[in-house]
C-alpha positions as CSV (number, residue, x, y, z in Angstrom):
1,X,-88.1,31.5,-47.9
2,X,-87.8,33.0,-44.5
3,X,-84.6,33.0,-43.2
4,X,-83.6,30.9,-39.9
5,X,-83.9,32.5,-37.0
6,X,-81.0,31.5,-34.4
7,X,-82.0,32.0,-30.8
8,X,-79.8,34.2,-29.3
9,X,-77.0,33.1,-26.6
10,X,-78.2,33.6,-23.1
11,X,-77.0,36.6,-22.0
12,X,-74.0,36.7,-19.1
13,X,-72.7,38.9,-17.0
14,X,-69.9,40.5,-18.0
15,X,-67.5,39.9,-14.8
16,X,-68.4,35.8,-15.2
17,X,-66.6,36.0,-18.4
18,X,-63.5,37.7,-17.5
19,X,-63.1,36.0,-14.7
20,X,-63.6,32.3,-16.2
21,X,-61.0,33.6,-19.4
22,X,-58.3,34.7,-16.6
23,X,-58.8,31.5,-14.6
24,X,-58.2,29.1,-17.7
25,X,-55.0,30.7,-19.0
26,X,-53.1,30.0,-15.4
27,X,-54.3,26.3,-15.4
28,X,-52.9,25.6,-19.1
29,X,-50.0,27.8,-18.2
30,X,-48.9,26.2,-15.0
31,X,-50.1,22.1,-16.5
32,X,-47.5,23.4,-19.4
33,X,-44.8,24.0,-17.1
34,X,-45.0,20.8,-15.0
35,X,-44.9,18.7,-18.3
36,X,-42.1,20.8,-19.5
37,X,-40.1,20.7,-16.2
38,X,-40.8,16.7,-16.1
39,X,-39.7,16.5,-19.7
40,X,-36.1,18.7,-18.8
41,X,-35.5,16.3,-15.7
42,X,-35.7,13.2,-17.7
43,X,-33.6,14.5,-20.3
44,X,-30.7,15.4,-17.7
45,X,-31.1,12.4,-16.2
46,X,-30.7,10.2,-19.6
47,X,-27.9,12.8,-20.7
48,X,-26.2,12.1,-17.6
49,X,-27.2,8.2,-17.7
50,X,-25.2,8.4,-21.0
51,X,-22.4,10.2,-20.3
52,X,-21.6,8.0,-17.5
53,X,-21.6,5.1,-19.4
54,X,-19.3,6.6,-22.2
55,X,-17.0,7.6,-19.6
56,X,-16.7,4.2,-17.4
57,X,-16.6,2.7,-21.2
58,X,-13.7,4.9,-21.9
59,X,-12.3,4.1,-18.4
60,X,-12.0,0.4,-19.4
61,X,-10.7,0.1,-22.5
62,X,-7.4,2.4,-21.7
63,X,-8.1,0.0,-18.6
64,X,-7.3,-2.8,-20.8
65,X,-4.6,-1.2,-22.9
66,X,-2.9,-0.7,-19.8
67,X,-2.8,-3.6,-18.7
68,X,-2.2,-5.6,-22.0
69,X,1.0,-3.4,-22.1
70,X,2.4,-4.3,-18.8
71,X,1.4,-7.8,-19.2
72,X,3.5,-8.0,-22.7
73,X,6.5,-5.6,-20.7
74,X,6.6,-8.4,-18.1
75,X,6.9,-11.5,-21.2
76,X,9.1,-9.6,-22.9
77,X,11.4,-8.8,-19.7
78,X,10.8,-12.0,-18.1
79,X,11.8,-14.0,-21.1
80,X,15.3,-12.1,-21.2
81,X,18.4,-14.2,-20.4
82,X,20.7,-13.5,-17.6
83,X,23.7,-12.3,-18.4
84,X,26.5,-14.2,-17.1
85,X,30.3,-13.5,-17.4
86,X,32.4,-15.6,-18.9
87,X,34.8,-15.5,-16.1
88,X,34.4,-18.5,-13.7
89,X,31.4,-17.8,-10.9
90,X,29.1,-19.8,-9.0
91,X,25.7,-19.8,-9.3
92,X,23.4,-18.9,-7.1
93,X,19.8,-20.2,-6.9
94,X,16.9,-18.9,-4.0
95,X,14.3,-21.1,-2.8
96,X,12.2,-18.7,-0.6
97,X,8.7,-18.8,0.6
98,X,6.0,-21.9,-0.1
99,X,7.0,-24.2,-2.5
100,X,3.9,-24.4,-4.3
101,X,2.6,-24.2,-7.9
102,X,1.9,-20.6,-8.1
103,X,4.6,-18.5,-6.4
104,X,8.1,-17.8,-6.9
105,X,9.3,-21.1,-5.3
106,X,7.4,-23.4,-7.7
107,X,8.8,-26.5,-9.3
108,X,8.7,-24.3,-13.2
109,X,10.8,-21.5,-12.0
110,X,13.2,-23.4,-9.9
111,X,13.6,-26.0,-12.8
112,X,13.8,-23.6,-15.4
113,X,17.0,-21.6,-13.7
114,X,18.3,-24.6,-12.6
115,X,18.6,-25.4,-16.4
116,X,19.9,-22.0,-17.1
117,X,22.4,-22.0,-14.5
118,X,23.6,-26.0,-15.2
119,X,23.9,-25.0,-19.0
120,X,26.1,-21.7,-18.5
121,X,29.7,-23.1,-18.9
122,X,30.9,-20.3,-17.0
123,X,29.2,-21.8,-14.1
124,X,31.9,-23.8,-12.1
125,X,28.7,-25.0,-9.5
126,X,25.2,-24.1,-8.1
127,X,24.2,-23.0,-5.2
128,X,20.5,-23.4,-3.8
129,X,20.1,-20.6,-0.8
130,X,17.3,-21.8,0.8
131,X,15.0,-19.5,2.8
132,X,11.6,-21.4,3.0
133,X,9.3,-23.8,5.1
134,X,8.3,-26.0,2.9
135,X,5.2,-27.1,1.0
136,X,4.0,-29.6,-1.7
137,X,5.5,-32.7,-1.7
138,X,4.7,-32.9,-5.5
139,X,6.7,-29.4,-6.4
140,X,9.7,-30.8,-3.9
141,X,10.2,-34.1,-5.8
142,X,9.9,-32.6,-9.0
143,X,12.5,-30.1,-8.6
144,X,14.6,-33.0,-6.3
145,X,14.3,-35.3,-9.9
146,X,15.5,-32.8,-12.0
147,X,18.8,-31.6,-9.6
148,X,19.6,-35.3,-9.7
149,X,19.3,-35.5,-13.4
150,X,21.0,-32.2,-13.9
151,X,23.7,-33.4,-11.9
152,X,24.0,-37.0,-14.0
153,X,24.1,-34.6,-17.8
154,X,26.5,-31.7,-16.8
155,X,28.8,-33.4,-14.5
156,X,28.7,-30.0,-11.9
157,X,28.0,-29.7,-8.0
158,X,25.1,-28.7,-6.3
159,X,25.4,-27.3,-3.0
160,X,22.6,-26.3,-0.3
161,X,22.9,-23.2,1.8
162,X,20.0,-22.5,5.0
163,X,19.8,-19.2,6.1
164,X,16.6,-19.2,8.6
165,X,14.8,-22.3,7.6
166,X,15.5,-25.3,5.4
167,X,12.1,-27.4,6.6
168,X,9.8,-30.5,4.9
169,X,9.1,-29.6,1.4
170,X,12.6,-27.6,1.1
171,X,14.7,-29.8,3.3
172,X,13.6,-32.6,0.2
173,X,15.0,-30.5,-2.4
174,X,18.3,-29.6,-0.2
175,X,19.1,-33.6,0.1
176,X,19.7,-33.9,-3.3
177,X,22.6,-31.8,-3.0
178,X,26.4,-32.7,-2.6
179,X,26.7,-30.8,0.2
180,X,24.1,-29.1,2.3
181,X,25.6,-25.6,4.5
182,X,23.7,-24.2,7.3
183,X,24.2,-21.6,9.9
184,X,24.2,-22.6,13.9
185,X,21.0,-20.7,14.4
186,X,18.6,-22.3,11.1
187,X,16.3,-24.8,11.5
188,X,16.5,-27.8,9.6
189,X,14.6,-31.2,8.9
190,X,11.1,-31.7,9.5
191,X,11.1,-34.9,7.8
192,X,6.9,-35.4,7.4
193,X,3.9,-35.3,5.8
194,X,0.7,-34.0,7.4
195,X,-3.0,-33.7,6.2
196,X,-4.8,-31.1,8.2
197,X,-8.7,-30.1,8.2
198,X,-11.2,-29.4,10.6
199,X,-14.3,-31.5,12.0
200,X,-18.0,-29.6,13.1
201,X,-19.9,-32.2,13.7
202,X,-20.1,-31.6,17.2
203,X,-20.8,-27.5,16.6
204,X,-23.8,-28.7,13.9
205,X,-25.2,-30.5,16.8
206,X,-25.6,-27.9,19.4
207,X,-26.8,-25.6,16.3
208,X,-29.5,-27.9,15.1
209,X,-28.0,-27.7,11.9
210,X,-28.4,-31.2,9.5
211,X,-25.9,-32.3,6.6
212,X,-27.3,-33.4,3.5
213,X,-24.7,-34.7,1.6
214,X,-25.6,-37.1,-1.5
215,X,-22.3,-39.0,-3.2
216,X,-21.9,-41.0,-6.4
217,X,-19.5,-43.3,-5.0
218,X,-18.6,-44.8,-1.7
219,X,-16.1,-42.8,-0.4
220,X,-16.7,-39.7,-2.4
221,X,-16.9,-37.4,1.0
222,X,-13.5,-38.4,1.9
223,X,-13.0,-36.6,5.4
224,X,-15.8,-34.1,4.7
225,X,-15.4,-31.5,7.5
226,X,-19.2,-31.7,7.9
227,X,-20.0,-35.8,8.7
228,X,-18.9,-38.6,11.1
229,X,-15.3,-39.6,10.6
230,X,-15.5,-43.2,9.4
231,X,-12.8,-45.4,10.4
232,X,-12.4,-46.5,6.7
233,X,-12.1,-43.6,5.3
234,X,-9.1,-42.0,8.0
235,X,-7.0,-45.4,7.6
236,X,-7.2,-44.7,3.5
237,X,-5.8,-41.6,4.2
238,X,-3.5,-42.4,6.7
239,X,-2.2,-44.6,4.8
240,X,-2.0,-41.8,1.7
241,X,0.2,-39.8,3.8
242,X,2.2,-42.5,5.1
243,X,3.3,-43.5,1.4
244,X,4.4,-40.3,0.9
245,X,6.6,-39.7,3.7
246,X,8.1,-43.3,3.0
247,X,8.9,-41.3,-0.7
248,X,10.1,-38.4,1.7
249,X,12.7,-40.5,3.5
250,X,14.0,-42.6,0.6
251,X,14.7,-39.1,-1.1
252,X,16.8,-38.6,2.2
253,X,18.7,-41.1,2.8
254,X,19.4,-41.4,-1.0
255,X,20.8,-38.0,-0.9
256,X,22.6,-38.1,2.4
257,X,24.1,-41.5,2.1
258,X,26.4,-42.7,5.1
259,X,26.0,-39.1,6.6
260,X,22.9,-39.3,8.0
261,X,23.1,-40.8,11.3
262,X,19.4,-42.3,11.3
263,X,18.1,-42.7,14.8
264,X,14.1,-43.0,15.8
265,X,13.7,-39.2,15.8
266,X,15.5,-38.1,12.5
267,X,11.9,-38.9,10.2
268,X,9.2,-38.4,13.1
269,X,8.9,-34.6,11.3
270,X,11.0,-32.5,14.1
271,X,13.0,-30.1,13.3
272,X,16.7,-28.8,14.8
273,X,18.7,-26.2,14.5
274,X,22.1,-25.9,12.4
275,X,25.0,-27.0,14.9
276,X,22.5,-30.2,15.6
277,X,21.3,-30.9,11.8
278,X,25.2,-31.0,11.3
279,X,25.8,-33.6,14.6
280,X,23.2,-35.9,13.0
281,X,24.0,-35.9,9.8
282,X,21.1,-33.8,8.1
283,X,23.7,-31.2,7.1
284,X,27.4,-31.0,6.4
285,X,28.9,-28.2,7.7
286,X,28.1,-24.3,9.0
287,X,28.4,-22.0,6.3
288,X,27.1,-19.0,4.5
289,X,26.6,-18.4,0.5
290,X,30.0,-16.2,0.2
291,X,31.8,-18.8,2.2
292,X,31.0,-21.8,0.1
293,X,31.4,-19.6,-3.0
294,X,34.9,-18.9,-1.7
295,X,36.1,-21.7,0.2
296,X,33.8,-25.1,-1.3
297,X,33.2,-23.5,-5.2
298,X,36.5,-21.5,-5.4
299,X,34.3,-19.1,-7.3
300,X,33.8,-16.1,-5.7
301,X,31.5,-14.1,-7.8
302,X,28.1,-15.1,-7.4
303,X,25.3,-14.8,-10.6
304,X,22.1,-14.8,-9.4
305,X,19.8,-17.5,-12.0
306,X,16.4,-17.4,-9.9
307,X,13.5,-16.5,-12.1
308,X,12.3,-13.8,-9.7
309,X,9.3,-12.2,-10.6
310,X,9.9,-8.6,-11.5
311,X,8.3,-5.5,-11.2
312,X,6.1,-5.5,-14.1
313,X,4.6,-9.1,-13.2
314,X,4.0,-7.7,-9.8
315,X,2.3,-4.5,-11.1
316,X,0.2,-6.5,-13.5
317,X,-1.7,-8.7,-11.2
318,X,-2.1,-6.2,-8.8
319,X,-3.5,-3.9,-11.8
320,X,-5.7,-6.6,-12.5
321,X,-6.8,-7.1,-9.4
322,X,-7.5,-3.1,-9.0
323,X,-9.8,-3.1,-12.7
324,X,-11.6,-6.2,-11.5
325,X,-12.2,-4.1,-7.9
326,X,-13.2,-1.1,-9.8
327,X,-15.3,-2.8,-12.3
328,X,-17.6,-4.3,-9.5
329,X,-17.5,-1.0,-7.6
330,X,-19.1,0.6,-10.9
331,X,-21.4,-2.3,-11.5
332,X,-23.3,-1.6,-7.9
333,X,-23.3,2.1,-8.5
334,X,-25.4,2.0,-11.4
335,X,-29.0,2.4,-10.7
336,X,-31.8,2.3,-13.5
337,X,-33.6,5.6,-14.2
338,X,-36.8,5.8,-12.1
């Protein structure tokens, strides 16, 4: 059988084939390093991707550890006692700033050292210093309730000392005192109630801008900012207010007895200063905390009872507040991988 015969390749010249072989071996050289360099870039990127997120993940949890330890240091020194002597002293509790639920002037804390300072037998009276322009109504009678009914159970004296203001809200708490001590420069009284607010009615006009507002109930928009006042509505809530100062004034007059000398100004909300208060019967006499420790107490050392909010409390919101700021500063920093 006669072997196949193979038709021989075409010939080629021989500079066509070098030439093709050294073009070939640059293109698969350089396509190799564009997929390797691609390949590196994406790697950092995810290493670094990662690392990030274990550090910021690290970052948080001593975040939190911190801050779970100054929140326990502030429990654990907050909830130590004072330390009173057992010598005679008077004592001494501020009312400062906004009487309002959450800050140092609110009804817990004032109750809670007037109880410590009522139950301390060392504790010939108490003294409220008062530094503060008032606030809610609701946190004034509440601590005005419990004076009274401290008063009633421990069979001590409660007196009232204004440095620069003794107004509303604070003037409410001072009347249930025995005795209430200002100096000839403090302002005192401001016997009132007010509910404040804003209308735009008017402004929405002139912007083209329309209110939708859809209610389950009659008089669910009570005074919204944003509609018509209706005359319903503003007598409902005058008439809230005016209750309330009516509470205001019997809390006055019950605490000040024959010494107020009521006229038509003394519950309009005005206020007057110290050497006038004292004319009218608002306060007693002029006096500062070491005088009536002295001269009205007879007990010249002064313990202070006011559940002041210490350092660690302080450091722990603010903390708090700094994580929370970091936190959402990380959050927009983060971009995905493109």
């Amino acid at each position: 059988m006669d072997p196949i015969e193979r038709e021989p390749p075409a010939a080629q010249p021989a500079g066509a084939t070098v030439a093709a072989a050294a073009g070939a071996a640059p293109a698969r050289a350089e396509g190799g390093d564009a997929t390797a360099a691609a390949l590196a870039t994406a790697v950092r990127a995810l290493v670094a991707d990662r690392r990030s997120e274990r550090h910021w993940r690290i970052f948080f949890r001593l975040a939190w550890f911190a801050l779970f330890a100054i929140v326990a240091w502030a429990l654990l020194s907050r909830a130590a006692p004072v330390v009173a002597p057992a010598t005679p002293h008077t004592a001494l509790v501020e009312v400062r700033g906004e009487i309002a639920a959450d800050t140092e002037a609110s009804a817990d804390r004032l109750v809670s050292a007037l109880e410590d300072a009522f139950a301390d037998g060392g504790a010939k009276a108490v003294v409220l210093r008062f530094n503060s322009p008032g606030g809610s109504p609701v946190q004034s009678g509440i601590v005005y309730d419990e004076i009274v009914r401290l008063k009633a159970a421990h069979a001590k004296k409660v007196y009232a000392v204004v440095e620069d203001v003794c107004a509303s809200g604070a003037y409410y708490i001072a009347a249930a005192a025995d005795a209430i001590y200002v100096d000839k420069a403090s302002l005192v009284g401001s016997v009132g109630v007010l509910m404040d607010g804003f209308g735009f009615v008017g402004l929405m006009d002139k912007l083209g801008v329309e209110r939708r507002l859809l209610t389950a109930g009659e008089h669910k928009g009570l005074l919204d900012p944003f509609s018509p006042r209706d005359p319903a509505d503003t007598a409902h809530a005058q008439a809230l207010i005016d209750q309330i100062h009516h509470q205001f004034i019997d809390a006055v007059k019950r605490g000040r007895g024959e010494r107020l000398k009521e006229t038509g100004q003394t519950f309009s909300g005005l206020v007057w200063n110290g050497e006038e208060a004292v004319r009218i019967g608002l306060a007693d006499g002029v006096g500062s905390l070491t005088y009536v420790a002295r001269e009205v107490v007879g007990a010249e050392e002064i313990v202070d009872y006011t559940a002041h909010e210490n350092l660690a409390e302080r450091l722990a919101r603010r903390f708090g507040a700094a994580v929370g700021e970091s936190a959402v500063r990380a959050l927009r920093g983060l971009a995905p991988l493109r």
